[in-house]
C-alpha positions in Angstrom: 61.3 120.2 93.7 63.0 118.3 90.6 62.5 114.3 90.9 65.9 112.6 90.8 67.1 110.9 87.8 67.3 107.3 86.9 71.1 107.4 87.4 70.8 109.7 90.9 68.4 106.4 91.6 70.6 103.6 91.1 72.7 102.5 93.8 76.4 102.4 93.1 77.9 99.4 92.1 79.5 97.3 95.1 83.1 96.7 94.0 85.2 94.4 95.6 89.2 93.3 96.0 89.5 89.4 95.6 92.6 87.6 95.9 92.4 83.7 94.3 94.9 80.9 96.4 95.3 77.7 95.1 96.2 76.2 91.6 95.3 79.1 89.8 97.8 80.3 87.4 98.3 78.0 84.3 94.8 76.5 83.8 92.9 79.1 82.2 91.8 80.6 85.3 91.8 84.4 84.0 89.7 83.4 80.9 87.5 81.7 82.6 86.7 85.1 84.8 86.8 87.6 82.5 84.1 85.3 80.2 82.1 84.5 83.6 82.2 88.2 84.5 81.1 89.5 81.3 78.1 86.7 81.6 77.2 87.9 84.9 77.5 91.7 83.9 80.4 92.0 86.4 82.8 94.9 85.3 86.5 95.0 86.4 89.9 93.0 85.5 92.0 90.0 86.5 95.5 89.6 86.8 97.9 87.1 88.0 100.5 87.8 90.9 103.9 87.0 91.1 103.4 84.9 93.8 100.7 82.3 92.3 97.8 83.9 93.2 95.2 86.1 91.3 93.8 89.0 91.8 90.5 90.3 91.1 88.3 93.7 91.2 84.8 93.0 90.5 82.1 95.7 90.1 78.2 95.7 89.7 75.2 94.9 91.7 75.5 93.0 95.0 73.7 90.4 93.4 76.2 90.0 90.5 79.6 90.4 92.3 78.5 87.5 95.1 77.3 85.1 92.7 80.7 85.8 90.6 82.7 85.4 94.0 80.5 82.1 94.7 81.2 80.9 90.9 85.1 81.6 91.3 85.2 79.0 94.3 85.4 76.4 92.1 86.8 78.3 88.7 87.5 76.2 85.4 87.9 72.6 85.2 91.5 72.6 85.8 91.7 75.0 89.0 91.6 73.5 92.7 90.9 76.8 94.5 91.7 76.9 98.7 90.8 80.1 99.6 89.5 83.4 98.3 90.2 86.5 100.3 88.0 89.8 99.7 88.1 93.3 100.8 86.2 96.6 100.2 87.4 98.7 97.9 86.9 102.4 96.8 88.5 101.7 93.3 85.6 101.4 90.4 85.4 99.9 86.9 82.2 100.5 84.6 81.7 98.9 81.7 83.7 95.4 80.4 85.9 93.2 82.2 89.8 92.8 81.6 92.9 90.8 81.9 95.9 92.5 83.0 99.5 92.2 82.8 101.4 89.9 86.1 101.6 92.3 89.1 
């Protein structure tokens, strides 16, 4: 019997949906993720959304992706977050975090 490999071992990363409500648009909110993402080792992209919120996939370790959720609460100096809504997702990014074009 063949012992499984260290990628067969690892878990699969835990990616999740997250849309951002508040004042989030116009105050450097999508830098602000995609250089806190790329701290925390979080893969995935960040968008804004024609209708003033933004949207989010985030991808890596449990650990990673609810500290980066936790983090984007509060979000740059300028933002005043009011909610954050999150769903499961089957969609995965590996490697690097993006911002994409208004959806």
């Amino acid at each position: 019997m063949s012992r499984p490999t260290m990628s067969e071992e690892r878990d699969p990363p835990l990616c999740v949906r997250v849309t951002v409500r508040g004042r989030v648009q116009g105050v450097f909110y999508r830098k602000w993720t995609v250089e806190t993402a790329s701290r925390l080792g979080v893969s995935g992209w960040v968008r804004n959304v024609e209708d003033g919120t933004v949207e989010a996939l985030l991808c890596g370790t449990e650990g990673a992706v609810e500290t980066m959720i936790d983090r984007m609460h509060k979000g740059p100096e300028r933002a005043l977050v009011t909610g954050i809504d999150r769903r499961a997702t089957d969609e995965q990014v590996v490697g690097g975090f993006e911002k994409r074009p208004t959806a």
